[in-house]
Backbone and ligand atoms as CSV (ligand in chain L), in Angstrom:
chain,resi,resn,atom,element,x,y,z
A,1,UNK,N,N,-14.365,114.485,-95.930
A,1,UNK,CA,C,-13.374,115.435,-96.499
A,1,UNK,C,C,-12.218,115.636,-95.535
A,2,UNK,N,N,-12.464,115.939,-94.410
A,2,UNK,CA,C,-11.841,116.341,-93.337
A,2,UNK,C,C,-10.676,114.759,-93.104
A,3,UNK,N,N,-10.850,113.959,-93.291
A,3,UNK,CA,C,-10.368,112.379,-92.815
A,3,UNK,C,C,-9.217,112.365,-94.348
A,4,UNK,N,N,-9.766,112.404,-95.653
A,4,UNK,CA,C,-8.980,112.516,-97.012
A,4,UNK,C,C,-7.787,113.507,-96.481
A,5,UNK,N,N,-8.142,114.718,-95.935
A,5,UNK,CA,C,-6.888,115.703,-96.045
A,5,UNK,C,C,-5.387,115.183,-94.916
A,6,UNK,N,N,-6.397,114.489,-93.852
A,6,UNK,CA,C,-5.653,113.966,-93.084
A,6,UNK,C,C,-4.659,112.509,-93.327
A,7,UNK,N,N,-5.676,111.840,-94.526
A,7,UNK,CA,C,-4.391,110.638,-94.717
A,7,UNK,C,C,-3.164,111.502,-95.893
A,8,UNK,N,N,-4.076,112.417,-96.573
A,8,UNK,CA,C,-2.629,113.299,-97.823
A,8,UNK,C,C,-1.612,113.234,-96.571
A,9,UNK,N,N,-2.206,114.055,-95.201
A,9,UNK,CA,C,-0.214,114.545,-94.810
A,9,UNK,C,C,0.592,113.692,-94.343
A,10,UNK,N,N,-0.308,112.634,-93.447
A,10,UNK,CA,C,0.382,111.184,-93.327
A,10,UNK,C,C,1.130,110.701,-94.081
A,11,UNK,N,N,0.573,110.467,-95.654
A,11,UNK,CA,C,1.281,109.890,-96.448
A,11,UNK,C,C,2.687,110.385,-96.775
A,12,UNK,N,N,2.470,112.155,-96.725
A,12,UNK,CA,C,3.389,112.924,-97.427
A,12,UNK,C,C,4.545,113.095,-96.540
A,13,UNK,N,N,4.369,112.683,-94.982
A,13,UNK,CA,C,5.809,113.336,-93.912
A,13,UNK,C,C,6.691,112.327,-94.371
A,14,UNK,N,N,6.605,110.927,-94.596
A,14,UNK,CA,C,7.926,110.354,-94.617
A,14,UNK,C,C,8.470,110.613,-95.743
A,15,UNK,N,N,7.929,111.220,-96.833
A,15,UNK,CA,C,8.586,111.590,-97.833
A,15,UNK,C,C,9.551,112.433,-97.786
A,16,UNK,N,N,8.879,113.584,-97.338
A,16,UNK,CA,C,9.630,114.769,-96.881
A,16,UNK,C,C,10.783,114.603,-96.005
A,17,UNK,N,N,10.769,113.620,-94.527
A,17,UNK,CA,C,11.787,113.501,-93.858
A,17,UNK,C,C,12.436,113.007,-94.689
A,18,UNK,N,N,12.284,112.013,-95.609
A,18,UNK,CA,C,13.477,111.232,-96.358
A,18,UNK,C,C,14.363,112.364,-96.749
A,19,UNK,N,N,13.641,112.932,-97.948
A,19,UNK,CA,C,14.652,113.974,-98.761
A,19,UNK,C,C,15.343,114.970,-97.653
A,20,UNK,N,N,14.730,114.871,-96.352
A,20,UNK,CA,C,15.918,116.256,-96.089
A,20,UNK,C,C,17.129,115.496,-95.041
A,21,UNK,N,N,18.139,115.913,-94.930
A,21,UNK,CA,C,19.862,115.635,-94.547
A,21,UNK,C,C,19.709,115.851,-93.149
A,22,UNK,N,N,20.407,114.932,-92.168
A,22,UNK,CA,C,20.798,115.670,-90.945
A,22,UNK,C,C,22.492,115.743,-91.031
A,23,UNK,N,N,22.641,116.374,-91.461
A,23,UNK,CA,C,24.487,116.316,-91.332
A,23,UNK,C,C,24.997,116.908,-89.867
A,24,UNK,N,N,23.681,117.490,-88.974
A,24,UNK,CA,C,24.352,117.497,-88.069
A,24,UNK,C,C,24.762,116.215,-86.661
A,25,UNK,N,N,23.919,114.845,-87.384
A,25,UNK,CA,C,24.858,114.047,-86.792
A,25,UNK,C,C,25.779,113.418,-86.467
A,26,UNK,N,N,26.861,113.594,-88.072
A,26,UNK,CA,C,27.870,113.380,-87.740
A,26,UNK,C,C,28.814,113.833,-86.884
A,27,UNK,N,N,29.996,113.216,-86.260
A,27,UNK,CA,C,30.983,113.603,-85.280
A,27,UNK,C,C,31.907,112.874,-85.772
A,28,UNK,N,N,33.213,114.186,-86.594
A,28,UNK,CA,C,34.447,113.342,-86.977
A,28,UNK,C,C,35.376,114.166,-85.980
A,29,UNK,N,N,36.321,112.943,-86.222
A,29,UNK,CA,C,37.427,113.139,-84.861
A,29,UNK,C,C,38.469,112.970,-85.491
A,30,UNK,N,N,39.751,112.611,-85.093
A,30,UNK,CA,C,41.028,112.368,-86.022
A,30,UNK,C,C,41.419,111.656,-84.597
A,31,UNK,N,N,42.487,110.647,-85.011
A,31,UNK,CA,C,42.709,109.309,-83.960
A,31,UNK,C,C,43.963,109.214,-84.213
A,32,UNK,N,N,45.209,108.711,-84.074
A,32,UNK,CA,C,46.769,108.525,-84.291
A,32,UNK,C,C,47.147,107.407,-83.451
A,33,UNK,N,N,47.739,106.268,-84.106
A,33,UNK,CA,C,47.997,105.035,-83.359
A,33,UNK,C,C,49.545,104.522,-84.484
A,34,UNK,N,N,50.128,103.528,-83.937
A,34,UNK,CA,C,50.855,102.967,-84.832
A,34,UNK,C,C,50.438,101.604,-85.687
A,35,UNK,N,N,51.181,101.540,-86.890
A,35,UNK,CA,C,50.809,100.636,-87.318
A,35,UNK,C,C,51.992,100.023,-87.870
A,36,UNK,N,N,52.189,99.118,-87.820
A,36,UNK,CA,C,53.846,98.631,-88.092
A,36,UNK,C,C,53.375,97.914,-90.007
A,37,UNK,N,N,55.284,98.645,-90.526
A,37,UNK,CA,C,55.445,98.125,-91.649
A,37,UNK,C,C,56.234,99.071,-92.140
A,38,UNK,N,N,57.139,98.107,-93.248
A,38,UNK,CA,C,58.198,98.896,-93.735
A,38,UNK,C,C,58.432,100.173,-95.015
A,39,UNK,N,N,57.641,99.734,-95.664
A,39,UNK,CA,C,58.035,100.759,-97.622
A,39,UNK,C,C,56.803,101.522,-97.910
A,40,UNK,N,N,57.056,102.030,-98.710
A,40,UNK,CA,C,55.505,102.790,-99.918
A,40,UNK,C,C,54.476,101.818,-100.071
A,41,UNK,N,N,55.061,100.784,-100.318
A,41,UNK,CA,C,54.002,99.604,-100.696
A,41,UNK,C,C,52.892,99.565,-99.767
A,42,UNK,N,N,53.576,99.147,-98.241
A,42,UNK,CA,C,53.304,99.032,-96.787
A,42,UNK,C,C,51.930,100.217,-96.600
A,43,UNK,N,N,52.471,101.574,-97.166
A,43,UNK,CA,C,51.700,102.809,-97.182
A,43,UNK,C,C,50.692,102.527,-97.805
A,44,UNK,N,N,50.490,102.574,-98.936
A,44,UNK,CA,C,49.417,102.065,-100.121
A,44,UNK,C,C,48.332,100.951,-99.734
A,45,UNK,N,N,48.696,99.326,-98.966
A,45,UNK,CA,C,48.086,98.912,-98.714
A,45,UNK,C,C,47.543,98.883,-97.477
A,46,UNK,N,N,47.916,100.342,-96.408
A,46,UNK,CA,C,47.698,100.289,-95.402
A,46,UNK,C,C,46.108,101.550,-95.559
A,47,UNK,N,N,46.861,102.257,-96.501
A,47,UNK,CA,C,45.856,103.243,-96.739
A,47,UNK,C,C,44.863,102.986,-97.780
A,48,UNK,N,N,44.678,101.842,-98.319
A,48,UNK,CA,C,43.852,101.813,-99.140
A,48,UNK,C,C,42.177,101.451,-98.667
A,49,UNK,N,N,42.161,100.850,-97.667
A,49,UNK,CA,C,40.487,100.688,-97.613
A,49,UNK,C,C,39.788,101.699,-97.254
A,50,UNK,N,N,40.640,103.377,-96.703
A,50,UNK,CA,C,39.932,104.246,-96.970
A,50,UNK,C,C,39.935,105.278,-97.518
A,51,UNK,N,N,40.693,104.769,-98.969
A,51,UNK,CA,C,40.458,105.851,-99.748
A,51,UNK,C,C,38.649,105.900,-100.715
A,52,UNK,N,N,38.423,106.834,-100.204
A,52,UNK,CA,C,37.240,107.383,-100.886
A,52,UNK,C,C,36.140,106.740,-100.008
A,53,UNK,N,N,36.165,106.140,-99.082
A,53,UNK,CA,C,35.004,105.340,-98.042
A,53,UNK,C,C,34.662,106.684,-96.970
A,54,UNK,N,N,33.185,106.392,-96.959
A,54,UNK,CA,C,31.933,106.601,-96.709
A,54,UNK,C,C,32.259,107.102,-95.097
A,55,UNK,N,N,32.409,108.327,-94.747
A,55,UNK,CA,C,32.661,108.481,-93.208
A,55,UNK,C,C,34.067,109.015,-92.744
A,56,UNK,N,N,34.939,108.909,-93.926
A,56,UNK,CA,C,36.267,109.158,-93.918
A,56,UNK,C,C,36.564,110.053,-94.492
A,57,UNK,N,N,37.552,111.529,-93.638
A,57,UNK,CA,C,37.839,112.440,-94.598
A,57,UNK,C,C,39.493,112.636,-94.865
A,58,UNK,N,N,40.383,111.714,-94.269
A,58,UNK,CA,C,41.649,111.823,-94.423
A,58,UNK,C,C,42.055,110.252,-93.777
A,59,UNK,N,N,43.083,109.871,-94.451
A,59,UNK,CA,C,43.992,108.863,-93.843
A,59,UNK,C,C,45.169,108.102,-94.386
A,60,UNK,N,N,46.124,108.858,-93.436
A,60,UNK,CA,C,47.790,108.483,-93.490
A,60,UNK,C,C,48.710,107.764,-92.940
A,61,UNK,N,N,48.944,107.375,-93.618
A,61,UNK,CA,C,50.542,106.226,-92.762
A,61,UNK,C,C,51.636,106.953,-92.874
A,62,UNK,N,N,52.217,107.311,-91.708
A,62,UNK,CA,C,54.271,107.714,-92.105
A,62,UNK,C,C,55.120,106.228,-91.884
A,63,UNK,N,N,55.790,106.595,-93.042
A,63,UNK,CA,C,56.961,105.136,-93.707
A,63,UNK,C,C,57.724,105.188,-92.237
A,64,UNK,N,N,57.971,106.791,-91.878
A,64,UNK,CA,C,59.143,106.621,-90.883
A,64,UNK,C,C,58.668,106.638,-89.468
A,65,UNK,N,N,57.730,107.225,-89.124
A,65,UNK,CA,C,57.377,107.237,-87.878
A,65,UNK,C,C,56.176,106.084,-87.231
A,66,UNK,N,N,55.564,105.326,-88.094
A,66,UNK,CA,C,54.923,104.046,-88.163
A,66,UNK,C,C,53.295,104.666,-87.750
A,67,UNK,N,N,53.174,105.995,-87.813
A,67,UNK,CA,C,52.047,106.456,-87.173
A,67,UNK,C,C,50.751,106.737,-88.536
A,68,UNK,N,N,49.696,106.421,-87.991
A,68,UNK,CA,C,48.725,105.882,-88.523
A,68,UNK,C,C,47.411,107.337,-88.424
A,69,UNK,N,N,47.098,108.347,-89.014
A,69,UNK,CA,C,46.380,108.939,-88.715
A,69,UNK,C,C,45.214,109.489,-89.513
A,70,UNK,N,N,44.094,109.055,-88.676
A,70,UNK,CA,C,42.780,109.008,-89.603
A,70,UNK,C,C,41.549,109.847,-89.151
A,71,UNK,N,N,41.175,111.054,-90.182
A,71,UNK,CA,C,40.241,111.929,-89.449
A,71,UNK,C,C,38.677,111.066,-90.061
A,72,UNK,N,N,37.594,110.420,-88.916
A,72,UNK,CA,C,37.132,109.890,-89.713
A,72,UNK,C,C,35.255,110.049,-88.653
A,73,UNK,N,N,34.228,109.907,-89.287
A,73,UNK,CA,C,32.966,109.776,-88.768
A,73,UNK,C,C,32.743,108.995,-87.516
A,74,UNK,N,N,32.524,109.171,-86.559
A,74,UNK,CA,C,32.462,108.480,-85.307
A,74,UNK,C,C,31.084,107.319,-85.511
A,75,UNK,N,N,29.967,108.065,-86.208
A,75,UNK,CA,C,28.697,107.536,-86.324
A,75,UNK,C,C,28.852,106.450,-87.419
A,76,UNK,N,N,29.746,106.352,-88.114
A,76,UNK,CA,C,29.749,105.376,-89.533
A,76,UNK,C,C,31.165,104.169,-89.242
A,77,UNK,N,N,31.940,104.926,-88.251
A,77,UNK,CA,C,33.068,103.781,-87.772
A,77,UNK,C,C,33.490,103.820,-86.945
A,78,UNK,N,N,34.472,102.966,-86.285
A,78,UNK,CA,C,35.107,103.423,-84.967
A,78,UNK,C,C,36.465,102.607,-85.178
A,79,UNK,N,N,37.318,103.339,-84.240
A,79,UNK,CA,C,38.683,103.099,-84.168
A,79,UNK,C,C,39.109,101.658,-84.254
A,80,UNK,N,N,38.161,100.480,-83.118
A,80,UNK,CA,C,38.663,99.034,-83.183
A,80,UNK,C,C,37.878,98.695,-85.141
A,81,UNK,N,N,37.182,98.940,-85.661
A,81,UNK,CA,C,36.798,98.533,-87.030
A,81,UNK,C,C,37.826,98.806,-88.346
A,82,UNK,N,N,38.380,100.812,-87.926
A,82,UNK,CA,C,39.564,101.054,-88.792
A,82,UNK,C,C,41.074,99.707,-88.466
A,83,UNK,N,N,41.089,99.144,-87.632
A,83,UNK,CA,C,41.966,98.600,-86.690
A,83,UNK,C,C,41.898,97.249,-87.303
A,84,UNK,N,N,41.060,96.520,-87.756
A,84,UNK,CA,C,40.544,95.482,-87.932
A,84,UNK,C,C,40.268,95.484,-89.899
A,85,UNK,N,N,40.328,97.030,-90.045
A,85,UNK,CA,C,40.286,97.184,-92.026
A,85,UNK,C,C,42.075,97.117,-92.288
A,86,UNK,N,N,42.624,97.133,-91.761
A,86,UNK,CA,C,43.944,97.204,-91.498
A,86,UNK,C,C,44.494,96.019,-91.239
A,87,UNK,N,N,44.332,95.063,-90.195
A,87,UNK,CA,C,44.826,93.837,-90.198
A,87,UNK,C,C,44.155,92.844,-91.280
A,88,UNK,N,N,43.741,93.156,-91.886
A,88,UNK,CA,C,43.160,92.567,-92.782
A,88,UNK,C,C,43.720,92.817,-94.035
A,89,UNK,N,N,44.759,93.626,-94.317
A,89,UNK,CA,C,46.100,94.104,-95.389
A,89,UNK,C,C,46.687,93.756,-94.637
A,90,UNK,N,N,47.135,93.110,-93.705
A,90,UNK,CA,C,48.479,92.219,-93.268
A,90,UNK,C,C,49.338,93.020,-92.531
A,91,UNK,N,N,48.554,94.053,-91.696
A,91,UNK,CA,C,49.464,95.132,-90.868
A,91,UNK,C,C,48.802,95.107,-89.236
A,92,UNK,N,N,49.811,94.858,-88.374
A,92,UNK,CA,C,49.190,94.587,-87.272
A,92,UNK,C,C,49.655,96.258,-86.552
A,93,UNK,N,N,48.474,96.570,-85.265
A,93,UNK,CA,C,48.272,97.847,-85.179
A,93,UNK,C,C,48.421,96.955,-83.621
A,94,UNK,N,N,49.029,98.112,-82.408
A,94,UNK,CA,C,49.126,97.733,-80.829
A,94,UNK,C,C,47.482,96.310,-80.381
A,95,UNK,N,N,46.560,97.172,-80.494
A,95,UNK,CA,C,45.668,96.056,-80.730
A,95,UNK,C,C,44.955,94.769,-81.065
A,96,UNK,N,N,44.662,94.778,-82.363
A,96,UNK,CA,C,44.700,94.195,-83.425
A,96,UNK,C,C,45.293,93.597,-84.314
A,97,UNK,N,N,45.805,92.389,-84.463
A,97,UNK,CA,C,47.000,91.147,-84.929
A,97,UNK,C,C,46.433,91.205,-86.220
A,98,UNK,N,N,47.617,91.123,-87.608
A,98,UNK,CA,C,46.920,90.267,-88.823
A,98,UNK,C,C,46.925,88.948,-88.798
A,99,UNK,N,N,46.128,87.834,-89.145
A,99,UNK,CA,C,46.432,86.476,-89.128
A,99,UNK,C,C,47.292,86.594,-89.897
A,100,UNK,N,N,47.898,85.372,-89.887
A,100,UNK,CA,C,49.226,84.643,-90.444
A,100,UNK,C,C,48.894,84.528,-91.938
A,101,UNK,N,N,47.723,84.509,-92.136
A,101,UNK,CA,C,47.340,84.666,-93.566
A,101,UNK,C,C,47.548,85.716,-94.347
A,102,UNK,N,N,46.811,86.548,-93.498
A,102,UNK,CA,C,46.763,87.789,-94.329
A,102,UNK,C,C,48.079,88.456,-94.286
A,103,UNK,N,N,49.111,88.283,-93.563
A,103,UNK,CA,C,50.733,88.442,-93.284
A,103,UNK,C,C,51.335,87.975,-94.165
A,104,UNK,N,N,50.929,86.507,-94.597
A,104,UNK,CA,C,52.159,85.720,-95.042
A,104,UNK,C,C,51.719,86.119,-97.105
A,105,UNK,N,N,50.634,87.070,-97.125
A,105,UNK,CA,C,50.505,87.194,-98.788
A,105,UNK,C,C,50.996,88.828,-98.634
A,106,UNK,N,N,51.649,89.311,-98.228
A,106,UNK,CA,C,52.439,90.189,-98.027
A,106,UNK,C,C,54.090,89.701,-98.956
A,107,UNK,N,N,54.214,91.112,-99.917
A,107,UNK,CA,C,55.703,90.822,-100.528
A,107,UNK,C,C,56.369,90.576,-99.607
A,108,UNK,N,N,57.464,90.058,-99.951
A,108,UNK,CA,C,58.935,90.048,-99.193
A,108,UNK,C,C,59.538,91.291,-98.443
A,109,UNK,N,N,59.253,92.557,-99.293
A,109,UNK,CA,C,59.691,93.719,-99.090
A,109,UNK,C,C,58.839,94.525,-97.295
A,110,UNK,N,N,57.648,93.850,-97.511
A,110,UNK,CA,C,56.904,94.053,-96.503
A,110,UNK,C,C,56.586,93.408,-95.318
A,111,UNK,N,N,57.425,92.499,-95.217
A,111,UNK,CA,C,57.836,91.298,-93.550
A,111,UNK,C,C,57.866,91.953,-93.159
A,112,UNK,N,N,57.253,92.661,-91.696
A,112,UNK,CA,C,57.984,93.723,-91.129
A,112,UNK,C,C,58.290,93.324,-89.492
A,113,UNK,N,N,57.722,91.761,-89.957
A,113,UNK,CA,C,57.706,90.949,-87.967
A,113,UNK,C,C,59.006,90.513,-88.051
A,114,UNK,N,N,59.291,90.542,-86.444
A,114,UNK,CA,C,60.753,89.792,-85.962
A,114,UNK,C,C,61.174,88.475,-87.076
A,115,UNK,N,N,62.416,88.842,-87.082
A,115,UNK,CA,C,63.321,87.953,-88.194
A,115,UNK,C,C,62.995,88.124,-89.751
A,116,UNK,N,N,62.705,89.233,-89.795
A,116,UNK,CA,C,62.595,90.147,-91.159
A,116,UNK,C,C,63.991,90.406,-91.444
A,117,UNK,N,N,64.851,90.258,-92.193
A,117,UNK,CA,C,66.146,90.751,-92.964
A,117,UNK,C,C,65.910,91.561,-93.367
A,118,UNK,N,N,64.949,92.531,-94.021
A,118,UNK,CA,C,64.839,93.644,-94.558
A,118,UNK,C,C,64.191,94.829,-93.604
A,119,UNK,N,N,63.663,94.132,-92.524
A,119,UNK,CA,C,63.125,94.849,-91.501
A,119,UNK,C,C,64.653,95.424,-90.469
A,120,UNK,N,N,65.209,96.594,-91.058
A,120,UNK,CA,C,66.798,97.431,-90.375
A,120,UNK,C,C,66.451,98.510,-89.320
A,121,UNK,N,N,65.069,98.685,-89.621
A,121,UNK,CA,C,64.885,100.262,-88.566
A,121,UNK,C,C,64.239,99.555,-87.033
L,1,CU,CU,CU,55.967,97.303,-97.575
């Protein structure tokens, strides 16, 4: 009898840990870097891989000041990965280069490397 009661609670703790939350491990921070590029467009595809992603509670591009700022989970991402979701929309950040690929399927409007004609600021 005594051995039965003992495999019930065994069985039953990982259950229990499952269902309950530690939210106190997260650690969000907010980070500000530049990210070069010119229009709305530039904005949109700079900000798009974290809209609504998992760890992220804000993140903005300014058109005019090229600054990049993202309040986001330390435990679910880190700064060189946001850095790297980014060159990967064809926007290179002090760090982190886009290949020539992911650059060159970029509109016209959005060249924003040396010998850009539309690139004025
Ligand atoms: Cu653009």
């Amino acid at each position: 009898m005594g051995i039965v009661i003992a495999l019930m609670v065994v069985a039953l703790v990982p259950q229990w840990a499952q269902e309950t939350p530690t939210p106190q491990s997260s650690v969000m921070v907010t980070r500000t870097f530049t990210v070069y590029g010119n229009c709305n467009t530039c904005k949109k595809n700079i900000e798009r891989p974290f809209k609504s992603m998992e760890g992220v509670e804000s993140a903005r591009w300014d058109k005019k000041t090229k600054q990049f700022t993202i309040t986001f989970d330390t435990t679910k991402l880190t700064e060189r990965r946001i850095k790297e979701l980014i060159a990967e929309q064809g926007y290179d950040t002090d760090d982190v280069k886009a290949s020539d690929e992911a650059y060159n399927r970029l509109p016209k409007c959005c060249r924003y490397r040396e010998g850009n004609p539309h690139n004025h600021h």
